[in-house]
N, C-alpha and C positions, 0 to 999 in steps of 0.2 A: 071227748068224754072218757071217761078212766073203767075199767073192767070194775063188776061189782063180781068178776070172782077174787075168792079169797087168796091174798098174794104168799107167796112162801116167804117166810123172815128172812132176811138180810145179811149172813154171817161173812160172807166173802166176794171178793172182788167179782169171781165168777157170778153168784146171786145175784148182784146189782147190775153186770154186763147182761145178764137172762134176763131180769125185768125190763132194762131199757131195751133189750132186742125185739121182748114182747110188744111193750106198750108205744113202741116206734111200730113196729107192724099192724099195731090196731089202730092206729092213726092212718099212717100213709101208704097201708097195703102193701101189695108184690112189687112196691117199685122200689121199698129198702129195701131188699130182703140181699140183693148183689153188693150192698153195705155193709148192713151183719154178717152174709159172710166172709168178706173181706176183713173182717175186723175180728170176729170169732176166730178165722184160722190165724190172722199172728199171734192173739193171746194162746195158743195150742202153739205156736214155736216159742213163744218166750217161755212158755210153761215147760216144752223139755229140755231147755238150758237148767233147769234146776234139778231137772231128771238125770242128763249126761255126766252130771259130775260124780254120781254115786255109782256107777255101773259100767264097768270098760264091757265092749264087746257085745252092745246090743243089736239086738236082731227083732224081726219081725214077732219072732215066739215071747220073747224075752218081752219087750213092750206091752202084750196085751197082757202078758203075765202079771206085772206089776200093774198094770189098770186093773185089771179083776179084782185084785186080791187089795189094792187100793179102795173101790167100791164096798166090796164083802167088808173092813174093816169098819164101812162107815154105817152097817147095818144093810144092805144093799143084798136082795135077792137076784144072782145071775144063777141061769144056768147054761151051761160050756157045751153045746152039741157036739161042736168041732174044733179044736187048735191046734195049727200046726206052723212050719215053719214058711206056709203062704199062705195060711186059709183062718177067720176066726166067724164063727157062728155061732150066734148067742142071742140068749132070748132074758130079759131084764125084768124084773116083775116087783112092784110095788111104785112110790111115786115118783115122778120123774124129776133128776136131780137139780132140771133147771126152772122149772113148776110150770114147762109148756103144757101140761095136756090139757085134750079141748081146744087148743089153739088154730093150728094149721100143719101139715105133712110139711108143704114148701116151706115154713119155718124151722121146723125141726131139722130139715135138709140145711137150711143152710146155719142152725146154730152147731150144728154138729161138727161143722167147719172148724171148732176148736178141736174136735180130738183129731182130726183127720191131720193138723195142723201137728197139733203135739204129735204123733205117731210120723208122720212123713222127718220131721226135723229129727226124732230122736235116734230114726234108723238111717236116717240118710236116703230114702227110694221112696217114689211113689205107692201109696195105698188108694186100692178103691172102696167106696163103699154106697154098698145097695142098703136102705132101711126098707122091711119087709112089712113090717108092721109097725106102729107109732102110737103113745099116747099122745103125742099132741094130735094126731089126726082121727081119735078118740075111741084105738083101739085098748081091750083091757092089760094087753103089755106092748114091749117095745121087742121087733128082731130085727137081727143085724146081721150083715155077709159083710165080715173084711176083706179085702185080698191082696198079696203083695203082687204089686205091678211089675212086673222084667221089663 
């Protein structure tokens, strides 16, 4: 049976990869969820092959910079507690760009697998990341601890 919540419209590949992540989850529960994010984090490395051609020299800072400021263009309220050249903490406020909230934390954990995905390939090193807060898990915003992994 299909969510009678209201879906977010459809404009990009990612929108359409978000709804199917959702509406595979509201069907067959935590047993996709090791699928989406398999699937989430390659489109996050194919996504920063379009990233690495514009920018020699990227790093850890450099990366969340261009996400931020990617966001912010698209109307997107963040705000930057912390960034540095291992640390990003940030707290996201208004609707969630993949229309998870209300949904599940474990979902949002593993759709997130697309940035963690994009960010790992674009710098070359592992990133970790803690979500603190979620609207999918139907807090009123989303926080996040990035961190570069040695």
């Amino acid at each position: 049976m299909r969510s009678q919540r209201q879906e977010k419209e459809i404009k990009t590949a990612r929108d359409a990869l978000a709804l199917l992540c959702r509406l595979s989850y509201e069907k067959f529960g935590k047993d996709v969820l090791i699928l989406i994010e398999e699937v989430c984090y390659k489109l996050g490395v194919a996504d920063s092959r379009k990233i690495e051609g514009n920018l020699s020299n990227l790093d850890f800072k450099t990366i969340n910079e261009m996400f931020i400021g990617n966001l912010k263009k698209q109307g997107f309220l963040i705000e930057v507690i912390e960034l540095s050249q291992k640390k990003r903490h940030s707290k996201f406020y208004g609707p969630c760009p993949l229309g998870l909230e209300n949904t599940s934390f474990d979902l949002c954990k593993a759709v997130m697998a697309l940035d963690k995905g994009l960010f790992e390939a674009a710098i070359g090193k592992r990133v970790g990341l803690d979500i603190i807060k979620s609207k999918a898990a139907g807090d009123s915003y989303c926080e996040t601890l990035w961190s570069l992994i040695d």
